[in-house]
C-alpha positions as a Markdown table, in Angstrom:
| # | Residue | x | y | z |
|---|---|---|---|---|
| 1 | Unk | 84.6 | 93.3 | 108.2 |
| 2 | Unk | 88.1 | 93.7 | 109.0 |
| 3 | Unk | 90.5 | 96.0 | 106.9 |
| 4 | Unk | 93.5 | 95.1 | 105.6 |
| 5 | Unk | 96.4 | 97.0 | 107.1 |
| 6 | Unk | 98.0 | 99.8 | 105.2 |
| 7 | Unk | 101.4 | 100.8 | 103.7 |
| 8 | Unk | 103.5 | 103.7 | 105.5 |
| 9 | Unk | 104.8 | 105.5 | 102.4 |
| 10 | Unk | 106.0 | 109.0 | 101.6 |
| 11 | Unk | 102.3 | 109.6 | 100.7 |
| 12 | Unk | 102.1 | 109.9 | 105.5 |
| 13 | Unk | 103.6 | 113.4 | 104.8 |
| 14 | Unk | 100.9 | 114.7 | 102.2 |
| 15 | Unk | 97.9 | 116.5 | 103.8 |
| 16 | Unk | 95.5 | 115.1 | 101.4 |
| 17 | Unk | 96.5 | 111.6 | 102.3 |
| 18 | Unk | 96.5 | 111.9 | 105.9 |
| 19 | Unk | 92.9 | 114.0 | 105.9 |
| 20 | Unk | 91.5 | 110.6 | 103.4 |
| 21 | Unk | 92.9 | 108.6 | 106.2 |
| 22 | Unk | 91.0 | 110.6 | 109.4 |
| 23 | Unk | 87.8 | 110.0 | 107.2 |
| 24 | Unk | 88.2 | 107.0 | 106.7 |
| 25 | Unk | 89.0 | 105.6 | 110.4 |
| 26 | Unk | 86.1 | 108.3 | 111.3 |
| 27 | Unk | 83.9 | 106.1 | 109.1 |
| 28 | Unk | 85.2 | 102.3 | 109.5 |
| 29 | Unk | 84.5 | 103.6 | 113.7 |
| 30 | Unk | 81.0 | 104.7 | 112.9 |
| 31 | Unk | 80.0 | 102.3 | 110.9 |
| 32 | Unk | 79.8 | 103.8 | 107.9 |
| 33 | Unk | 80.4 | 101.4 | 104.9 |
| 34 | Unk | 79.5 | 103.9 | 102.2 |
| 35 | Unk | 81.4 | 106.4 | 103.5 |
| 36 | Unk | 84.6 | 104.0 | 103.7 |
| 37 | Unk | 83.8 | 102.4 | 100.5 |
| 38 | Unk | 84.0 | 106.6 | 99.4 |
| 39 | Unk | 87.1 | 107.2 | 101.2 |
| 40 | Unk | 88.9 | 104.3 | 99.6 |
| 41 | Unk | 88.3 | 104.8 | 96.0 |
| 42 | Unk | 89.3 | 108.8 | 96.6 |
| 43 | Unk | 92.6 | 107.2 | 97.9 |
| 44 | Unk | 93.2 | 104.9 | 95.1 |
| 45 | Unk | 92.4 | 107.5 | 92.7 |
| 46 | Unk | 95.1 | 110.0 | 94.8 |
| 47 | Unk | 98.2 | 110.5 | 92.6 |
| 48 | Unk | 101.4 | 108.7 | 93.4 |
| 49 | Unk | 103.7 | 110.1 | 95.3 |
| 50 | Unk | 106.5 | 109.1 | 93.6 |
| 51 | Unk | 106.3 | 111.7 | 90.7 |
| 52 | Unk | 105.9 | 115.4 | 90.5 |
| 53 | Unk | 103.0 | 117.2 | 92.0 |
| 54 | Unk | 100.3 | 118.4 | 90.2 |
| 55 | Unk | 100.5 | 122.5 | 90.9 |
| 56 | Unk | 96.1 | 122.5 | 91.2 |
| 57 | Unk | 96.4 | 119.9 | 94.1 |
| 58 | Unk | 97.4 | 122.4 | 97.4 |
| 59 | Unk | 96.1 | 119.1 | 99.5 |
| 60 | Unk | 93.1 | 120.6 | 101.2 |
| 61 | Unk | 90.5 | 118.7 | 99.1 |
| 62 | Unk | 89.6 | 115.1 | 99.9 |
């Protein structure tokens, strides 16, 4: 299973993003489906960039 290739957005600059991203390439490399399946919806779920940032969000949780 190939994935598809992703967007370079602001979203490159937020720590948050870029840690989802390491885990995810950590677990597409290993083989871990669930894990990348995991890592996927937490990304999808991650607010847009485009708006204000939510104060609670300091970027250190996945």
């Amino acid at each position: 299973m190939t994935t598809p290739p992703r967007r370079q957005t602001t979203a490159a600059k937020c720590a948050r993003c870029r840690k989802l991203a390491r885990a995810l390439a950590d677990a597409e490399k290993a083989g871990d489906q669930s894990k990348a399946v995991d890592c996927r919806v937490l990304i999808a779920r991650h607010p847009h960039h485009d708006g204000p940032r939510d104060a609670t969000d300091d970027g250190t949780r996945p």
